[in-house]
C-alpha positions as CSV (number, residue, x, y, z in Angstrom):
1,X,-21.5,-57.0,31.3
2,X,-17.4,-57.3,31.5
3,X,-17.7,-59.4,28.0
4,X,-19.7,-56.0,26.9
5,X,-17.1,-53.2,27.8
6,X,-14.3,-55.5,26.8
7,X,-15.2,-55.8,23.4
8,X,-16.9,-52.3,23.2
9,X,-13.2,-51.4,24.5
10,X,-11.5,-53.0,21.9
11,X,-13.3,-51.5,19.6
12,X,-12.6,-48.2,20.3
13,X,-9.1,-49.2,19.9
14,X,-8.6,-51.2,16.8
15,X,-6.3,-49.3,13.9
16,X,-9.8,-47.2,12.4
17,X,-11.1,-45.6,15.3
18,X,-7.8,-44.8,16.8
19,X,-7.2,-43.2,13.4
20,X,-9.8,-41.2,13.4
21,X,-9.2,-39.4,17.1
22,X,-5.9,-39.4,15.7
23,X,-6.6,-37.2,12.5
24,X,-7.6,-33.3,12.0
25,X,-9.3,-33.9,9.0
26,X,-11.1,-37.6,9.1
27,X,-13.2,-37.3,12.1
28,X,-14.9,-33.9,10.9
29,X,-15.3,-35.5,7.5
30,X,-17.2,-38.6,9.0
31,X,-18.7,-36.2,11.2
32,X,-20.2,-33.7,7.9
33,X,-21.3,-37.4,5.8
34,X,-22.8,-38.3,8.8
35,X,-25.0,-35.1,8.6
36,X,-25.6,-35.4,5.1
37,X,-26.9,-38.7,5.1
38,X,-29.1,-37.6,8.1
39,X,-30.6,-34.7,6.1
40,X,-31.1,-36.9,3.3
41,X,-32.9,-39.4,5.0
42,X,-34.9,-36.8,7.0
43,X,-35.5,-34.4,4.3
44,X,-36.6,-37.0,2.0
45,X,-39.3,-38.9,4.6
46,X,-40.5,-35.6,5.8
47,X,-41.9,-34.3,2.6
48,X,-43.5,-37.7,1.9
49,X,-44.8,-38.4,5.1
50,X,-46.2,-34.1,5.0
51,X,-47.8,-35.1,1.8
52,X,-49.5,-39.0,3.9
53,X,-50.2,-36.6,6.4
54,X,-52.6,-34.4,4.1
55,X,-50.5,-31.7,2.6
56,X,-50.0,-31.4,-1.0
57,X,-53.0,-33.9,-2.2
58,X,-52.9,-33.1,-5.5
59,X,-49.1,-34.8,-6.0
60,X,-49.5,-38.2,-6.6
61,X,-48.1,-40.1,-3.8
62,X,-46.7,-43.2,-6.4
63,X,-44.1,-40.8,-8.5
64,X,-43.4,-39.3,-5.3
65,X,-42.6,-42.2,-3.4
66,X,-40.7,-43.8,-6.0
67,X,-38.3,-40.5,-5.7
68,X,-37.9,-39.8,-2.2
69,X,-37.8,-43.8,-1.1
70,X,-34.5,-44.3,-2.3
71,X,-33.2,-40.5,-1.4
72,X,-34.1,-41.8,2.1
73,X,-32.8,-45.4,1.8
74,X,-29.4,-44.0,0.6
75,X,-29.7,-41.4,3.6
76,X,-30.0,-43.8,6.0
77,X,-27.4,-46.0,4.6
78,X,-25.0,-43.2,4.8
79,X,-25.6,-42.2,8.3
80,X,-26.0,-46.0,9.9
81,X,-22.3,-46.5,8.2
82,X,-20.8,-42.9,9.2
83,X,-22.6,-43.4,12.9
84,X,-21.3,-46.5,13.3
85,X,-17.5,-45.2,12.7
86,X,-18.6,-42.0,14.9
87,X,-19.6,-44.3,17.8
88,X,-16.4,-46.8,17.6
89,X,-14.3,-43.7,18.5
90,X,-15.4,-43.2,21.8
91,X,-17.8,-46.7,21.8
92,X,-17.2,-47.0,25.6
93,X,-18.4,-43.7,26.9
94,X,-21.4,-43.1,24.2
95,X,-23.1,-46.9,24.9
96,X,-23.4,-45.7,28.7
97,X,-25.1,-42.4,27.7
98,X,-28.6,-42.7,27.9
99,X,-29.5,-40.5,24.6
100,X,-27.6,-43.1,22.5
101,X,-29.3,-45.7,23.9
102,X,-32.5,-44.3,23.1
103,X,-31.5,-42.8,19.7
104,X,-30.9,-46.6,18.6
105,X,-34.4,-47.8,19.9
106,X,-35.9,-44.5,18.5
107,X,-33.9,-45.6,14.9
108,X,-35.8,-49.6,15.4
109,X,-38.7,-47.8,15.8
110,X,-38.4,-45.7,12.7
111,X,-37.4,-48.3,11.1
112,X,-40.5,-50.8,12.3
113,X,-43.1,-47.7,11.7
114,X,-41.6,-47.5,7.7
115,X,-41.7,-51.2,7.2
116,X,-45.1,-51.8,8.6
117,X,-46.6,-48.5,6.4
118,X,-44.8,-49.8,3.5
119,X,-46.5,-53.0,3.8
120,X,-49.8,-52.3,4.8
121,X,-53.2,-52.9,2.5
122,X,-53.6,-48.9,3.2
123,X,-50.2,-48.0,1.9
124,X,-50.4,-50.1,-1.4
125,X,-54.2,-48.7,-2.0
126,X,-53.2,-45.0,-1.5
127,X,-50.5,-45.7,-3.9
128,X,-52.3,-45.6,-7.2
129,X,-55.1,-43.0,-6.0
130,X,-54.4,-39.8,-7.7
131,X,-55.2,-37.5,-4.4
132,X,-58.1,-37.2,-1.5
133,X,-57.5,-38.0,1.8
134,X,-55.7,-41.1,2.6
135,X,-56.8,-43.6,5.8
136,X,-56.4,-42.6,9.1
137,X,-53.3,-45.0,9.5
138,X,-51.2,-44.0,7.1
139,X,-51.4,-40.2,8.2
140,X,-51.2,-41.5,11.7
141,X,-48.1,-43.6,10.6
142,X,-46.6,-40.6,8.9
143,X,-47.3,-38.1,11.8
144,X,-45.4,-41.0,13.9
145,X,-42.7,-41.1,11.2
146,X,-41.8,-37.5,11.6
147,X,-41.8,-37.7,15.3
148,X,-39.9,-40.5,15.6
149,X,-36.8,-39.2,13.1
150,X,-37.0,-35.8,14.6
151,X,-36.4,-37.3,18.1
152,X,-33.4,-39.4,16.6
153,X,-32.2,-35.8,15.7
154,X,-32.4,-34.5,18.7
155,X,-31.0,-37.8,20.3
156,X,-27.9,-37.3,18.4
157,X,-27.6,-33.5,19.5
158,X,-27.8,-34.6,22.9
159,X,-25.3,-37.3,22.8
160,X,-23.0,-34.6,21.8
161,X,-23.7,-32.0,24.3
162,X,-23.4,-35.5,27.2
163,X,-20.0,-36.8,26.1
């Protein structure tokens, strides 16, 4: 555990975190990206998982998902790369916070829910069908999609309001 907060302590002071607290104007610009790729990434799986779920059958799901996919992809990238620089700032108080720790197994769990849809038989079959109602596991994996994101929101809010 002393090997943990050592090197969680260093972190927080090597040159880019320290000049981040240091600046007016970085931190809040991390902090705005950081949003940004958040709404990306949640805007973008929330209207594909809504139509999984059962809303909108008439959109094909295919030209859909090839739009939003990447939309989300980028999103994610954005916020895992401005959340990591957000947590190195203060890495020593926010890994003993209990929202963090569950925001990052709420993001593996995201994470494993979209890789397992995205690989199912049920995911690659609902792909080419124009519209109807799609299996049981992919709306139940889209329902959990939302869930699971949503709480990684609210993870985040919290870990603000705790530190």
């Amino acid at each position: 555990m002393e090997a943990i907060f050592a090197a969680l302590e260093a972190l927080q002071n090597s040159a880019l975190p320290t000049a981040l607290r240091l600046s007016d104007l970085a931190y809040p610009l991390v902090n705005a990206a950081h949003i940004v790729g958040l709404a990306l990434l949640f805007g973008a799986i929330v209207a594909l998982d809504l139509r999984l779920v059962g809303l909108w059958p008439s959109v094909p799901l295919e030209p859909l998902a090839r739009t939003l996919l990447p939309v989300a992809i980028g999103g994610l990238t954005i916020a895992v790369l401005t959340g990591a620089l957000l947590f190195s700032v203060h890495a020593v108080k926010y890994a003993g916070i209990g929202a963090f720790q569950l925001k990052l197994g709420l993001i593996a769990a995201g994470l494993l829910n979209a890789l397992l849809l995205h690989r199912s038989a049920a995911w690659k079959s609902a792909i080419g069908q124009p519209g109807g109602a799609l299996p049981i596991r992919l709306r139940a994996g889209a329902l959990l999609s939302i869930l699971l994101w949503g709480a990684v929101i609210l993870c985040g809010r919290l870990i603000a309001y705790l530190a």
